[in-house]
GUVO-103219 format. One record per residue (C-alpha): x negated, y, z negated; residue in three letters; residue number from 1. Coordinates in steps of 0.25 Angstrom, whole numbers, plus 2048, in hexadecimal, padded with zeros to 3 digits. Example, Ala and Ser with C-alpha at 12.3 -4.5 7.8 and 13.67 -1.06 7.14 Angstrom:
- u; v; w; tigu; dogu
- 7CF; 7EE; 7E1; ALA; 1
- 7C9; 7FC; 7E3; SER; 2
//
This chain:
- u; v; w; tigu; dogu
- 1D8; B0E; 977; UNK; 1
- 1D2; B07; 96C; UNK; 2
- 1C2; B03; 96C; UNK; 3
- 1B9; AF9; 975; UNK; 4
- 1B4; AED; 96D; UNK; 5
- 1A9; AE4; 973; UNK; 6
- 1A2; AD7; 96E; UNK; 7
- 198; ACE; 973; UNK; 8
- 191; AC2; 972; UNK; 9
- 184; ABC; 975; UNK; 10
- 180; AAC; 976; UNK; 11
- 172; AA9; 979; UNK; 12
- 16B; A9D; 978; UNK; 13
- 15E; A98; 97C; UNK; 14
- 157; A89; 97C; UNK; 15
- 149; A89; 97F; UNK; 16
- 143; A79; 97E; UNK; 17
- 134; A75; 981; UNK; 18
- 135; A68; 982; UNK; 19
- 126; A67; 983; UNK; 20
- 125; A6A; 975; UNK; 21
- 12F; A5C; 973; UNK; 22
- 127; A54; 97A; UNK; 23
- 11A; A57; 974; UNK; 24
- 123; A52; 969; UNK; 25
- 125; A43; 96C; UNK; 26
- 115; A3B; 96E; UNK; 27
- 119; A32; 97B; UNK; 28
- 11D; A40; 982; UNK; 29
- 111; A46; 97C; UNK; 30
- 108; A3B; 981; UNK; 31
- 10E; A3B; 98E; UNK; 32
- 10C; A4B; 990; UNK; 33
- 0FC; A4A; 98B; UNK; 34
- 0F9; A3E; 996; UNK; 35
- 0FD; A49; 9A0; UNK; 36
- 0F5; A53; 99C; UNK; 37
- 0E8; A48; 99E; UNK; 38
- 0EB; A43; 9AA; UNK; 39
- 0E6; A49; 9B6; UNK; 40
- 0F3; A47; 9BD; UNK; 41
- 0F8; A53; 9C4; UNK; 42
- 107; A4F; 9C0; UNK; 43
- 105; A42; 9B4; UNK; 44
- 10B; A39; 9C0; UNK; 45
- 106; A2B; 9BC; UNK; 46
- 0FA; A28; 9C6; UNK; 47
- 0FC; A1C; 9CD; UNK; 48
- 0F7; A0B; 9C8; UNK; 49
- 0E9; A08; 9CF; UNK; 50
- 0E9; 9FE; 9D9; UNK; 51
- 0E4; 9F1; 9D5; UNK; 52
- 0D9; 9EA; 9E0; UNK; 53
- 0D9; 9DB; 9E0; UNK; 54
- 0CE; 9D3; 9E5; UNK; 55
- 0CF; 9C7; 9DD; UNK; 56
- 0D3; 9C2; 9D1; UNK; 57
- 0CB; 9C7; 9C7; UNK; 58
- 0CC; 9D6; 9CC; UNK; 59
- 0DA; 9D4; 9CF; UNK; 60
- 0DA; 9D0; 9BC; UNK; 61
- 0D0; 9DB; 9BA; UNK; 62
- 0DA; 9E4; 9C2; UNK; 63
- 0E7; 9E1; 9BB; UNK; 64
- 0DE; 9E2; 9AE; UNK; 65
- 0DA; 9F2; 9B2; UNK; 66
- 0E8; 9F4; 9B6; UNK; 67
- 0ED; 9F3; 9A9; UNK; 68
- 0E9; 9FF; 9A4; UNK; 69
- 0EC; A05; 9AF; UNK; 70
- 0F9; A02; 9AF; UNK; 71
- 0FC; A07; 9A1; UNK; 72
- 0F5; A13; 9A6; UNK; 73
- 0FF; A15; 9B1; UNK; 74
- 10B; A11; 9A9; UNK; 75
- 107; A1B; 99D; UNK; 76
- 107; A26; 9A8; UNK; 77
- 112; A23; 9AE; UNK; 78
- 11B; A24; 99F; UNK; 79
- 113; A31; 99C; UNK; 80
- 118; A38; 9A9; UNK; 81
- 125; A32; 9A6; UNK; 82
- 126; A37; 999; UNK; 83
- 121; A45; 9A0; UNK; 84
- 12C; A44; 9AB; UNK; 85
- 136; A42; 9A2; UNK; 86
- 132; A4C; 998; UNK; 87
- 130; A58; 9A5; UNK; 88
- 139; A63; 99E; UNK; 89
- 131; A6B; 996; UNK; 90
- 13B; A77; 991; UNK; 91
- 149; A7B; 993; UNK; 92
- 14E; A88; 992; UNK; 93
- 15E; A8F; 990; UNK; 94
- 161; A9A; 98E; UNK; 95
- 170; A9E; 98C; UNK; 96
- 177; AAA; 98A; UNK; 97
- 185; AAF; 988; UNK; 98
- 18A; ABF; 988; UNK; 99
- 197; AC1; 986; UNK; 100
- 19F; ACE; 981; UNK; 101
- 1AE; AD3; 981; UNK; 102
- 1B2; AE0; 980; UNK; 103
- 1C2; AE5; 97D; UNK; 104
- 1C5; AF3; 97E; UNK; 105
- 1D2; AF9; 978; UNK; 106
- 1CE; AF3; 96A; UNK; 107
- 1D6; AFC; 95F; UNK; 108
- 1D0; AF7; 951; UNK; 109
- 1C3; AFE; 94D; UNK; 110
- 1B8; AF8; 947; UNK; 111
- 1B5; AF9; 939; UNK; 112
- 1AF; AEC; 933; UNK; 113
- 1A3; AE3; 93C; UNK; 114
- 1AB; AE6; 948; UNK; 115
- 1B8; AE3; 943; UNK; 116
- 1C5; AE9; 93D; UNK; 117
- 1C7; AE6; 931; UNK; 118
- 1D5; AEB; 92E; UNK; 119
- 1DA; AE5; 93B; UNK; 120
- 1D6; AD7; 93B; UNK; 121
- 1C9; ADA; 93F; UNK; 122
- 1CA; ADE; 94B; UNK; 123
- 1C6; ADA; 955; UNK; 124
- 1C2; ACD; 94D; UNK; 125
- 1B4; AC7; 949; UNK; 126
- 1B4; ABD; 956; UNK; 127
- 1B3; ACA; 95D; UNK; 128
- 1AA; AD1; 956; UNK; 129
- 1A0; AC3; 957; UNK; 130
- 1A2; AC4; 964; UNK; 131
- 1AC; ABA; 969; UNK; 132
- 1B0; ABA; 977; UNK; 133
- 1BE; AB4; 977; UNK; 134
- 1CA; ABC; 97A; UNK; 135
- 1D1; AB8; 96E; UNK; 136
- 1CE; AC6; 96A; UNK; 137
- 1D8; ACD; 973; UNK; 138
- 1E3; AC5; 96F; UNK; 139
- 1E0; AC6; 962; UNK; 140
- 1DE; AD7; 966; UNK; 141
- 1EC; AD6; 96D; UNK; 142
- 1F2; ACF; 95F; UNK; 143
- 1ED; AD9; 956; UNK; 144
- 1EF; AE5; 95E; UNK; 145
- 1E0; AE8; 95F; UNK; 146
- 1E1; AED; 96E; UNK; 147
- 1E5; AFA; 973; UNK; 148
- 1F4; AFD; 976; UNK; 149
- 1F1; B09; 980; UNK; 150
- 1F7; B09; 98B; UNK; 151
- 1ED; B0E; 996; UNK; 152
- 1E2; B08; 98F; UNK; 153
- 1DB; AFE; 99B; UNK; 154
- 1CE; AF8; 995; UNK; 155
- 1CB; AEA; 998; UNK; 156
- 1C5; AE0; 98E; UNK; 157
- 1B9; ADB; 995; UNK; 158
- 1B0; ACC; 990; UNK; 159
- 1A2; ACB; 997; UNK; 160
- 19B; ABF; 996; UNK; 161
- 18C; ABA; 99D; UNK; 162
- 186; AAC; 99A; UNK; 163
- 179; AA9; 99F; UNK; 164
- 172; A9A; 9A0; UNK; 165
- 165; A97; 9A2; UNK; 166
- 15B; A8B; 9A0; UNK; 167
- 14C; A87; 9A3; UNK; 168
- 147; A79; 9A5; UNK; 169
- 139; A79; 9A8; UNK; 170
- 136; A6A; 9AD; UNK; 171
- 127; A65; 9AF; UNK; 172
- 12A; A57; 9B6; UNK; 173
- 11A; A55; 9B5; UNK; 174
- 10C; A5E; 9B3; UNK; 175
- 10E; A6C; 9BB; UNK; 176
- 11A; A69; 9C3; UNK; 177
- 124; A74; 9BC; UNK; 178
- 133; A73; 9BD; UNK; 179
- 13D; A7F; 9B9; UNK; 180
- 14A; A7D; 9B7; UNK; 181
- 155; A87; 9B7; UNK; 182
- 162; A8B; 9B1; UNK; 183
- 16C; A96; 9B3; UNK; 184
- 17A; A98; 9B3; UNK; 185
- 17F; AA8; 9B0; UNK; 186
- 18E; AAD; 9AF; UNK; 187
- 192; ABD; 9AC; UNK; 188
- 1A1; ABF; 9AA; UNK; 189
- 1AA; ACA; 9A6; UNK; 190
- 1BB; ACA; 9A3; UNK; 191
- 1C2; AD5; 9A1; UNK; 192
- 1D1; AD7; 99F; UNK; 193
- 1DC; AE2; 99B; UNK; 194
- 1E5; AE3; 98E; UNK; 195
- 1EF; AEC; 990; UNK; 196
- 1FB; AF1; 986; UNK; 197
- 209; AF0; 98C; UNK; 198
- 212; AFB; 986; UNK; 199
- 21F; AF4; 989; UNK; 200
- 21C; AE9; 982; UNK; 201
- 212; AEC; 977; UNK; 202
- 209; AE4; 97C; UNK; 203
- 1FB; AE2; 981; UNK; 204
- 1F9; ADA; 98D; UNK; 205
- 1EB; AD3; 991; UNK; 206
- 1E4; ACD; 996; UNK; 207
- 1E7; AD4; 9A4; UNK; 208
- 1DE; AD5; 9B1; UNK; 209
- 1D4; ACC; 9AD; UNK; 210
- 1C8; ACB; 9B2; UNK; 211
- 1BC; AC2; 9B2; UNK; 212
- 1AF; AC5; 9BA; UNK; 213
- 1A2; ABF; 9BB; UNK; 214
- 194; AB8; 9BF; UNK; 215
- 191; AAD; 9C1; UNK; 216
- 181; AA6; 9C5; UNK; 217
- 17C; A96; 9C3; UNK; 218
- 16F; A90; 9C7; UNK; 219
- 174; A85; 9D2; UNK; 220
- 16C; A7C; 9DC; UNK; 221
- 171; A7D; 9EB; UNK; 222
- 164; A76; 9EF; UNK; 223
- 16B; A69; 9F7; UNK; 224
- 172; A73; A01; UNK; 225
- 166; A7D; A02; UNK; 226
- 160; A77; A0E; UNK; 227
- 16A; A74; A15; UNK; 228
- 168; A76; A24; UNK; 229
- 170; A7E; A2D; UNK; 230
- 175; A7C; A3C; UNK; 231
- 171; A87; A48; UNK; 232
- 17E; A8D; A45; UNK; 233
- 17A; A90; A37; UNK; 234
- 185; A86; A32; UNK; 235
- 183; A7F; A25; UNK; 236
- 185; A71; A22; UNK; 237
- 186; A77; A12; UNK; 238
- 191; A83; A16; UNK; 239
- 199; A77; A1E; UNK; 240
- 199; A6F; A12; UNK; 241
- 19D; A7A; A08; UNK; 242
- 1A9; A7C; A14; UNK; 243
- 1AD; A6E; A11; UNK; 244
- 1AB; A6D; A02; UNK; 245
- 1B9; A76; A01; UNK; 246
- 1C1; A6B; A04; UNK; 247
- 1BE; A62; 9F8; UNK; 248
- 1BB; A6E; 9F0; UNK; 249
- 1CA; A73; 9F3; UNK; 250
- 1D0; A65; 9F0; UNK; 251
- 1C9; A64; 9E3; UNK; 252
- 1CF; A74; 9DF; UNK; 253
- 1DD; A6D; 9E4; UNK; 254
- 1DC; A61; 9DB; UNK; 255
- 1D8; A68; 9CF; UNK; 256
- 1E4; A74; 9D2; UNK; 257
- 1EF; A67; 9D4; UNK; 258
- 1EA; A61; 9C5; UNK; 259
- 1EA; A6E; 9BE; UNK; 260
- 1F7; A75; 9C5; UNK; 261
- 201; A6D; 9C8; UNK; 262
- 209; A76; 9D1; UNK; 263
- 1FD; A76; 9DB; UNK; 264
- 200; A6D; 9E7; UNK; 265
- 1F2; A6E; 9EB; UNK; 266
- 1F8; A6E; 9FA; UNK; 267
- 1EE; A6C; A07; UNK; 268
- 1F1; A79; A10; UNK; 269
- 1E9; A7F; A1D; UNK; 270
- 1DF; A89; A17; UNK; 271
- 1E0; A97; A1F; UNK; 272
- 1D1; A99; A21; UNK; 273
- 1CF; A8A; A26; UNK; 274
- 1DA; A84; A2A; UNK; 275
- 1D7; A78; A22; UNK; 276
- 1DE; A72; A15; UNK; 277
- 1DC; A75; A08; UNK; 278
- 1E3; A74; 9FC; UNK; 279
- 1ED; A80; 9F9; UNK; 280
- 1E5; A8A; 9F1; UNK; 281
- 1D9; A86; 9F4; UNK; 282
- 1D6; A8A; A04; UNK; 283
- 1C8; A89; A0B; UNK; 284
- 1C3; A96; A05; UNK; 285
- 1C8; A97; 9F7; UNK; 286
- 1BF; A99; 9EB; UNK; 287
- 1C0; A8E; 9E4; UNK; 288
- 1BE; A86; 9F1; UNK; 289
- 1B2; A8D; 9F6; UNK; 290
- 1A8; A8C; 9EC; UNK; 291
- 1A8; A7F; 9E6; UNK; 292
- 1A7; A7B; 9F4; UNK; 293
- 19A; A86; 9F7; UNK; 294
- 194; A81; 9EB; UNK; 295
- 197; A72; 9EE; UNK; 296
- 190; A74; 9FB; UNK; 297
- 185; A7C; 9F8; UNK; 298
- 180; A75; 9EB; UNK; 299
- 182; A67; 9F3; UNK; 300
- 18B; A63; 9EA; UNK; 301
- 199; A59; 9EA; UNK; 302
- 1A6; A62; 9EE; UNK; 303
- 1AF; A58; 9E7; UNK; 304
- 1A8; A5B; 9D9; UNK; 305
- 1A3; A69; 9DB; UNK; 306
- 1A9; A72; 9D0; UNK; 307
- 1B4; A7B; 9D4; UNK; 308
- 1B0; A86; 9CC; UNK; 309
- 1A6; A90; 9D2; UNK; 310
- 1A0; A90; 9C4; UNK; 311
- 195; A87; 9C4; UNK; 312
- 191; A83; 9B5; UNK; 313
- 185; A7A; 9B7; UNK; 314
- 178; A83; 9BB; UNK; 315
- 16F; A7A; 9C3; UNK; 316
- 161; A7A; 9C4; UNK; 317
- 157; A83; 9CA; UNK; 318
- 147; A81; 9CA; UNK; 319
- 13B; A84; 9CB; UNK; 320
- 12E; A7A; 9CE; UNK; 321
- 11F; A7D; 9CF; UNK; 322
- 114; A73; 9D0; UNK; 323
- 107; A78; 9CD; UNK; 324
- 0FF; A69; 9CC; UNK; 325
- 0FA; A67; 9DA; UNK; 326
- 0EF; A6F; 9D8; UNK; 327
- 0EA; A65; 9CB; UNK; 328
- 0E9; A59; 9D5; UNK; 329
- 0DB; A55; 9D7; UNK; 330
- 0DA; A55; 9E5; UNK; 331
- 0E1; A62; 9E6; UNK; 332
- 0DA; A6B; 9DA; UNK; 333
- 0CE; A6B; 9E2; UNK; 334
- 0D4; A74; 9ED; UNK; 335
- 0DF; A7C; 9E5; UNK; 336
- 0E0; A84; 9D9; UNK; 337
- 0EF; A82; 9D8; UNK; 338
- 0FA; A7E; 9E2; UNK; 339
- 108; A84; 9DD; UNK; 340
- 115; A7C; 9E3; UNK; 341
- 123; A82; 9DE; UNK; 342
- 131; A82; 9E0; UNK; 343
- 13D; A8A; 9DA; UNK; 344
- 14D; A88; 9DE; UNK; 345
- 156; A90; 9D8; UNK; 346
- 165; A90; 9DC; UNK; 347
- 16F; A9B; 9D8; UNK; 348
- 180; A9A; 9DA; UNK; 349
- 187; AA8; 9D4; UNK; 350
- 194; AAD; 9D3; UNK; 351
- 192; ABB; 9D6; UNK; 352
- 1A0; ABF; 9D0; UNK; 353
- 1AC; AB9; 9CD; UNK; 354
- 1B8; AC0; 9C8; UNK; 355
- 1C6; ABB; 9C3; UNK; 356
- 1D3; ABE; 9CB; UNK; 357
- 1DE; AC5; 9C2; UNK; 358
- 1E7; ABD; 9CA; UNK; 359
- 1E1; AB0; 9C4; UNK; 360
- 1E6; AAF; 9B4; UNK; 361
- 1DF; AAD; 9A8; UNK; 362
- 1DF; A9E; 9A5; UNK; 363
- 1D7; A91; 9A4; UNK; 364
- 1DF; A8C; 9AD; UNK; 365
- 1DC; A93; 9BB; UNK; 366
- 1CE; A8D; 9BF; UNK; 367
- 1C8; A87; 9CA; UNK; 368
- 1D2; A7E; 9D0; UNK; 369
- 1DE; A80; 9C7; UNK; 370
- 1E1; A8E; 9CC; UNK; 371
- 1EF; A93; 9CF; UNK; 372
- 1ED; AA1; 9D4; UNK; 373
- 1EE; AA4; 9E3; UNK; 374
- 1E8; AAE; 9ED; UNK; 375
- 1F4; AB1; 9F2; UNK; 376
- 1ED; AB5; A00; UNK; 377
- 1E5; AA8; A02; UNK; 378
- 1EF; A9F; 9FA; UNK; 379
- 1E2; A99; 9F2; UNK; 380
- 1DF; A99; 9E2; UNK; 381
- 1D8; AA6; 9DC; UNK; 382
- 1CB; AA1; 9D6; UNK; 383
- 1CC; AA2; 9C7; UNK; 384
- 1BD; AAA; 9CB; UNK; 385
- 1BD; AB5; 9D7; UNK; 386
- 1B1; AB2; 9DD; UNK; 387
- 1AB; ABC; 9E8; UNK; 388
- 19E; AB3; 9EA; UNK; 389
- 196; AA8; 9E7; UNK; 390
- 186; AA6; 9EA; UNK; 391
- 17D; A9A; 9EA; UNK; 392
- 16F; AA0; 9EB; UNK; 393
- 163; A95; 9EA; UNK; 394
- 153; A99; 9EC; UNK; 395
- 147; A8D; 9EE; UNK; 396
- 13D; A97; 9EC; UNK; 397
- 136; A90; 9F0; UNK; 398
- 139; A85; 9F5; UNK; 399
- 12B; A81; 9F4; UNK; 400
- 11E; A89; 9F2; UNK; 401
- 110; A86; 9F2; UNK; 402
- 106; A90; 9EC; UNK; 403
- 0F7; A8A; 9EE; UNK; 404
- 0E9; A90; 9EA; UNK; 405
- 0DE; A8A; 9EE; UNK; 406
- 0CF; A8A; 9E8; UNK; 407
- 0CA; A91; 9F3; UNK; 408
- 0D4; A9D; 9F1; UNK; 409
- 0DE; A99; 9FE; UNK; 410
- 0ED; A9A; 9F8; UNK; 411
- 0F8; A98; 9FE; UNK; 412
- 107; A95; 9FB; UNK; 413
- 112; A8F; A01; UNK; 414
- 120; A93; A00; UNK; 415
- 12E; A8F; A05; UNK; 416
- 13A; A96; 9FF; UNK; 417
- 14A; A93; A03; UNK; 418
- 157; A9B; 9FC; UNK; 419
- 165; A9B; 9FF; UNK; 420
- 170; AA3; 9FC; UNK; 421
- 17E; A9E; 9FE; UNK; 422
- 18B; AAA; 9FA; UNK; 423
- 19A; AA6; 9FB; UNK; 424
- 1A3; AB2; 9FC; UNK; 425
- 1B1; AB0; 9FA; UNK; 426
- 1B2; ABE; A02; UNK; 427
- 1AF; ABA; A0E; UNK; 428
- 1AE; AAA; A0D; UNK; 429
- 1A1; AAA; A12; UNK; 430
- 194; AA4; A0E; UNK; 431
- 188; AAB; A10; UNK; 432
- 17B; AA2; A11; UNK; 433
- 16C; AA9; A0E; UNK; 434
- 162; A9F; A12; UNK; 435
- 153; AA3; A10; UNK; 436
- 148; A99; A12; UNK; 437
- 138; A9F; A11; UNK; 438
- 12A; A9A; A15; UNK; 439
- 11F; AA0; A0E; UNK; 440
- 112; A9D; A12; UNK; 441
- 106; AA5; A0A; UNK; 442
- 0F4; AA2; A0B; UNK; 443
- 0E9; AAB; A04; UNK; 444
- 0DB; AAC; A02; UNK; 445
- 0D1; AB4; 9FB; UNK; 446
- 0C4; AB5; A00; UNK; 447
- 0BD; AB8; 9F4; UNK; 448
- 0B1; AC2; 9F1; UNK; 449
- 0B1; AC9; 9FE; UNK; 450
- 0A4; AD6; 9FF; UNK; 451
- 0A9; AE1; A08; UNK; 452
- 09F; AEB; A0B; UNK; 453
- 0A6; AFA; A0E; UNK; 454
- 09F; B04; A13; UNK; 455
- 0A2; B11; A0A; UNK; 456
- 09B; B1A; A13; UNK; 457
- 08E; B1B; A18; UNK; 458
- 085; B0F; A15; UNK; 459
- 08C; B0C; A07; UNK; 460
- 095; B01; A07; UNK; 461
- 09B; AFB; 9FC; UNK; 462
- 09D; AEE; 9F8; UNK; 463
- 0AB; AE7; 9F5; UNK; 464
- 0AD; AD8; 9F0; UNK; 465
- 0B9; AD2; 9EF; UNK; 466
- 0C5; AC8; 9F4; UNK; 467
- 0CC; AC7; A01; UNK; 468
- 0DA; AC1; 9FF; UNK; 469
- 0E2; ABE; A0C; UNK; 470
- 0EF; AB8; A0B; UNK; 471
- 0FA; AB4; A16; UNK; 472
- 109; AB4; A14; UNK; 473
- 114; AAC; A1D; UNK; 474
- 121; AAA; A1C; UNK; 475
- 12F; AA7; A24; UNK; 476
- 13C; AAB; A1C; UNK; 477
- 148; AA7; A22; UNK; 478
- 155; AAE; A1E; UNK; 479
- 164; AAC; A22; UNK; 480
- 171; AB0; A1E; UNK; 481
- 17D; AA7; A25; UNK; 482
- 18A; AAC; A22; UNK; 483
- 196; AA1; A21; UNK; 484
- 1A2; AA2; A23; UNK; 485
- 1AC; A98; A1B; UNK; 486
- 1B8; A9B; A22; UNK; 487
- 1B3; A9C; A2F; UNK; 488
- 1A9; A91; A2F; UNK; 489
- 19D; A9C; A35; UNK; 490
- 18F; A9B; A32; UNK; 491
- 189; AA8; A36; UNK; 492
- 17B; AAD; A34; UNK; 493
- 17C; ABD; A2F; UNK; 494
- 16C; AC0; A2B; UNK; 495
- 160; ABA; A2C; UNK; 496
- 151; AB7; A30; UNK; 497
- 145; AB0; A33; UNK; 498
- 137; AB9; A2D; UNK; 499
- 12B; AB4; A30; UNK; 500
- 11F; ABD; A28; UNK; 501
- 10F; ABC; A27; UNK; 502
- 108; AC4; A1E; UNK; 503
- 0FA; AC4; A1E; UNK; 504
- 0EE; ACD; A15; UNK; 505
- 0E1; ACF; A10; UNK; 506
- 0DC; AD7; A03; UNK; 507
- 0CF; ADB; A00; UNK; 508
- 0CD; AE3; 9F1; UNK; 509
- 0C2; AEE; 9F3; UNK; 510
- 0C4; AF1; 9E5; UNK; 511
- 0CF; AEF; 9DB; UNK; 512
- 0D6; AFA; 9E0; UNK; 513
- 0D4; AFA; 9F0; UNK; 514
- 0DA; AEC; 9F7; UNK; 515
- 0D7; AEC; A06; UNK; 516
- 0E3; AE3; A0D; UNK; 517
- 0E5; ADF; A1C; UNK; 518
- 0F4; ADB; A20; UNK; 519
- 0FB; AD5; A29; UNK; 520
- 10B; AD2; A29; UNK; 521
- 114; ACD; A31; UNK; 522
- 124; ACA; A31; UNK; 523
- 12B; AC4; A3C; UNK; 524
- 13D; AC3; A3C; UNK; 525
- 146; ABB; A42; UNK; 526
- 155; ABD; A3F; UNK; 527
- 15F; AB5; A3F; UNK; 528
- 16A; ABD; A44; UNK; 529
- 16B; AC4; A53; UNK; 530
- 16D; AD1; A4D; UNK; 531
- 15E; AD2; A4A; UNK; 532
- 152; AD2; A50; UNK; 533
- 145; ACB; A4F; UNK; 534
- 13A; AD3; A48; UNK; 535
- 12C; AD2; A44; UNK; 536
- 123; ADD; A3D; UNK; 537
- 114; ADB; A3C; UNK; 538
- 10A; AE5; A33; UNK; 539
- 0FB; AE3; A30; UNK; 540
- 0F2; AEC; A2B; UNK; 541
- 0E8; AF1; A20; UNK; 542
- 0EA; AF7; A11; UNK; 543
- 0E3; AFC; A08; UNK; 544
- 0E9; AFA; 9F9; UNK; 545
- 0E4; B06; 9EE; UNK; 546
- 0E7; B03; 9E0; UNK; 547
- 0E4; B0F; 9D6; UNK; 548
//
């Protein structure tokens, strides 16, 4: 049965650039950077010209006299914070990586010299033992009778593969307003196939049944479509357009097919799920119809230059943004410690797990659009990737937050949250829609130095000093799952609910290890479905918290 050989490989690269550092380096920029840290201007925005007073000629001399500098002040302002502007990106990071391994069982020739057979043209070959990943090696296996001739021996040669992208830009478009900028883009594949020897003819045959399988994840923006509204019939004006978008996405398939094949007709014929024409191969809920046109729709972008391939190569952007500088503002500082303002997006679009059909051959050739390969029970193309499902899932959490403390110990924050989860299933030809939007609104205050006398029995009392820290919690979640049927046109809610919760409480610290807290909670549901009932649970009370 021979022996299992197995190589691998590992690229890895990493680019780290502090461009801070770069522009220390050039004197204007410089120059530009230390006017910002003496002005008293919460962002370095250029403050605005002076108005000039006229009463009569002279003032209106001695005026234009003044403004003189004043102009030159303005206009050195204004190059200094456009010198900062355009200089905003302080560092960018990537990171890639590349793992990648090929293992071949059945291997006759034994190692004897760095991993190699000497006396057999050093099998398996250096490229091997250096890690290369190309398949040369069996054909050069095959030729120099390297491979196992036994009969019942069923081992598959197996390749694995994972890449992984990811870059940082941290952007500063002026003092204490932060932007973070994100990258990704991952992909895990695996193919395997079968070399089996043919006793008839002396021969080994391969490769046969093969197979590839893999992930699939990208960062996307899906932000245009993500507040799109819906009827009182939960009907999408997003879902129609993705319904819509499968005519120019199965005309464009149908052109690319005609130029490549030129035995495909491309022939208009009634689709069997809608009645409606399409061109032959490609019907209303084929594959390579349905998710350019769900990703057109959902990203809000053009059908007529939407790829075709479900592989996205281009990661978009996700961010993160904080300011921190309303609290430096004159008029504000006197009232506020610090005011915090945020917001993140980030937007997700996976393949769960795609998987070749043995039907679909091994060539360059069979991509999306230039396919030749039939279902022979819907008449349409086999994908050149099986795909089960595809998910857009995107998160503004939050969409905007507010964290204020004040100077007399009030604190409160402000926060409002909305995600989305779009899955196509290709089982079902369905798309299931989770909306979730929250309201969060939270208020505390310590009343500081506190005396409480206990009484410890009889006329002793003792007493205790310390804060009181009360704080009140609300918030509304809104959560619904709409199930939509592409065939059938049917927007139906499956789950979902309107919560409504108030959380109020007080703590008191006897001592470090004995906290006195008054409670009182209250949650309040509404679904959205008739197979559930309103409910409301409501609990107060006291604890006592002992920490030993």
């Amino acid at each position: 049965l021979g022996n299992d050989i197995e190589n691998s490989r590992r690229v890895s690269a990493t680019a780290n650039f502090s461009l801070n550092t770069l522009y220390t380096k050039v004197p204007f920029i410089k120059k530009a950077y230390e006017a910002q840290k003496k002005s008293n201007s919460f962002s370095g925005v250029p403050t605005r010209l002076p108005k000039k007073e006229e009463k009569n000629t002279k003032d209106t001399l001695s005026s234009t006299k003044d403004s003189i500098p004043a102009i030159n002040k303005f206009l050195k302002e204004a190059l200094n914070y456009t010198l900062r502007f355009i200089t905003c990106v302080k560092t960018v990071s990537i990171n890639y990586n590349l793992n990648e391994g090929t293992s071949i069982p059945g291997f006759m020739p034994v190692a004897k010299w760095l991993g190699t057979t000497p006396d057999d043209k050093f099998a398996p070959g250096f490229g091997f033992v250096f890690g290369s990943q190309s398949m040369d090696i069996m054909e050069r296996a095959i030729t120099n009778s390297w491979l196992s001739t036994d009969t019942m021996f069923n081992s598959a040669m197996m390749q694995k593969s994972t890449e992984n992208i990811n870059a940082q830009i941290k952007v500063e478009p002026f003092k204490d307003f932060n932007i973070d900028i994100s990258f990704k883009r991952n992909q895990s594949e695996q193919f395997t196939c079968y070399y089996k020897y043919d006793a008839a003819t002396g021969m080994l045959n391969g490769p046969l049944s093969p197979l590839r399988t893999g992930r699939y994840s990208i960062s996307i923006i899906a932000l245009p479509t993500l507040f799109a509204a819906m009827d009182d019939n939960n009907v999408s004006s997003v879902f129609q357009t993705f319904l819509e978008n499968r005519d120019e996405i199965a005309r464009r398939l149908a052109s690319s097919n005609a130029a490549a094949n030129p035995d495909y007709s491309g022939m208009m014929i009634a689709d069997s799920a809608t009645g409606k024409l399409y061109p032959d191969g490609y019907g209303a809920l084929s594959q390579q119809v349905l998710i350019p046109a769900f990703l057109a729709a959902y990203t809000g972008s053009n059908p007529s230059t939407q790829s075709l391939s479900p592989f996205i190569k281009m990661p978009m952007p996700n961010w993160k943004i904080s300011y921190t500088g309303l609290s430096k503002l004159d008029w504000v500082k006197k009232w506020a410690n610090s005011i915090t303002i945020s917001s993140n997006y980030s937007g997700d679009y996976n393949i769960g797990a795609f998987t070749s059909d043995t039907r679909v051959p091994l060539d360059d050739r069979y991509d999306y659009g230039t396919e030749w390969v039939r279902n022979q029970i819907s008449n349409n193309f086999i994908a050149k990737d099986v795909i089960d499902q595809i998910t857009i899932s995107e998160q503004l959490s939050p969409l905007f937050k507010a964290d204020i403390n004040l100077k007399n110990s009030f604190q409160t924050n402000i926060e409002i949250r909305k995600e989305r989860t779009l899955s196509l299933s290709f089982a079902n030809s369905q798309v299931t829609e989770v909306n979730r939007t929250s309201y969060v609104l939270g208020a505390g205050y310590r009343f500081k130095d506190v005396e409480i006398n206990v009484r410890m029995g009889g006329e002793n009392t003792r007493k205790f000093k310390s804060d009181i820290l009360l704080k009140a919690d609300m918030s509304v979640n809104i959560n619904r799952t709409i199930l939509r049927k592409i065939d059938q046109n049917v927007n139906l809610v499956s789950s979902g609910s309107k919560v409504f919760t108030l959380n109020l409480s007080g703590e008191y610290s006897l001592t470090e290890q004995i906290i006195l807290k008054a409670y009182f909670e209250m949650t309040s549901n509404t679904p959205y479905v008739s197979n559930s009932y309103p409910n409301s649970t409501t609990q107060g009370g006291f604890s006592v918290r002992l920490t030993l």
